[in-house]
C-alpha positions in Angstrom: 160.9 122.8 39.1 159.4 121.9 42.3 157.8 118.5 43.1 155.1 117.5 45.2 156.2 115.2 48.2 156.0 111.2 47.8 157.3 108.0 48.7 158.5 105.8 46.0 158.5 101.9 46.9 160.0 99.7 44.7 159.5 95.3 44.2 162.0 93.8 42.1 161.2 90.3 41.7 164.1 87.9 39.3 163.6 84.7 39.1 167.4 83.8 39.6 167.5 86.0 42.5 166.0 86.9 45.9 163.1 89.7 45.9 164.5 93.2 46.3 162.8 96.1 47.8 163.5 99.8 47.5 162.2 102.6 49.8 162.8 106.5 48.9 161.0 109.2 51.2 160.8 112.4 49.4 158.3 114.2 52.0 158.8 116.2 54.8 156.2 114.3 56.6 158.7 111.5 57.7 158.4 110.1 61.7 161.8 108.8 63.0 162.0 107.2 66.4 164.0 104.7 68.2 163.9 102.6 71.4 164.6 99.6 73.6 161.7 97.3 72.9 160.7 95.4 76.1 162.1 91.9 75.0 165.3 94.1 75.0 166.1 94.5 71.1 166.4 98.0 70.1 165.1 99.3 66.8 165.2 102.2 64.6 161.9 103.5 62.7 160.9 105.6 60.2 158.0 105.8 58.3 155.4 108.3 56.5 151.6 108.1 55.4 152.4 105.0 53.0 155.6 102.8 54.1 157.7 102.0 57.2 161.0 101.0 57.2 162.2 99.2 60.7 166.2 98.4 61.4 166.9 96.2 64.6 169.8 93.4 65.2 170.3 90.6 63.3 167.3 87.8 63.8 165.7 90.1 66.0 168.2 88.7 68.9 170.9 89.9 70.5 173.1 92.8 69.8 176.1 91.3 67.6 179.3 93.3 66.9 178.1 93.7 63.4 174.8 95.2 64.3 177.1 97.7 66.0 178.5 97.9 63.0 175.3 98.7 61.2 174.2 101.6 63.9 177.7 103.2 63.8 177.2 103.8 59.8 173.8 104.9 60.3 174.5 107.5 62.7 177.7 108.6 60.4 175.1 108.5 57.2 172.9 110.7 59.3 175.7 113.0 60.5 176.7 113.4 57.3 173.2 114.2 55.8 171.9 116.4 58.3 175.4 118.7 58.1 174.8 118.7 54.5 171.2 119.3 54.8 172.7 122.1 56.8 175.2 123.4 54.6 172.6 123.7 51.6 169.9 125.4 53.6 172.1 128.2 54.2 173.2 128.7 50.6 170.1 128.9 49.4 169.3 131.3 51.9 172.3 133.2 51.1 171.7 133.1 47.3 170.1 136.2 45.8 167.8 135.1 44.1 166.4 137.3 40.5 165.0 140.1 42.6 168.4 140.4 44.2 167.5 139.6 47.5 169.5 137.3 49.6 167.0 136.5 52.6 164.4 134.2 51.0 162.5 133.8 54.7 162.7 137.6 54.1 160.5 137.3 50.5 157.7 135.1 52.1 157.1 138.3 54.5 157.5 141.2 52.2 160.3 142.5 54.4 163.3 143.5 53.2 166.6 141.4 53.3 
């Protein structure tokens, strides 16, 4: 079963602890940039129609060894999930599906695989 695309957004609000918020993007309509903002600080972005989520160094000031920290396991987390990304686009393209054909681009044109 196929679901439309959403964002999910979370609050969770204890009293003994501090507030939490959750972000999930489940849309293709995502925008992801980064930059060097004039003062200096770089940032990463990405958002959709209804929420943003914005990374940048610690207290907004300059780059600590930990927020290198923090940018090297974000570019390994998005290695990782774009190979994967890759790796399941092509077995579902290579799964024959219950007509028996293997090229699913193939089905949305009528041609044959």
């Amino acid at each position: 079963m196929s679901r439309d695309p959403y964002t999910y957004v979370t609050v969770s609000i204890d009293s003994d602890e501090a507030p939490r918020v959750g972000v999930s993007f489940y849309t293709p309509g995502l925008r992801v940039s980064a930059g060097v903002l004039d003062s200096g600080r770089p940032y990463l972005d990405v958002s959709s129609k209804t929420a943003d989520v914005s990374i940048s160094t610690t207290g907004a000031g300059a780059v600590t060894s930990t927020d290198l920290e923090i940018a090297r396991q974000i570019f390994t987390a998005a290695a990782r999930y774009l190979a994967d990304c890759e790796r399941l686009h092509a077995d579902q393209l290579a799964t024959p599906d219950l007509s028996g054909r293997s090229d699913r681009r193939a089905q949305a044109t009528g041609t044959a695989a």
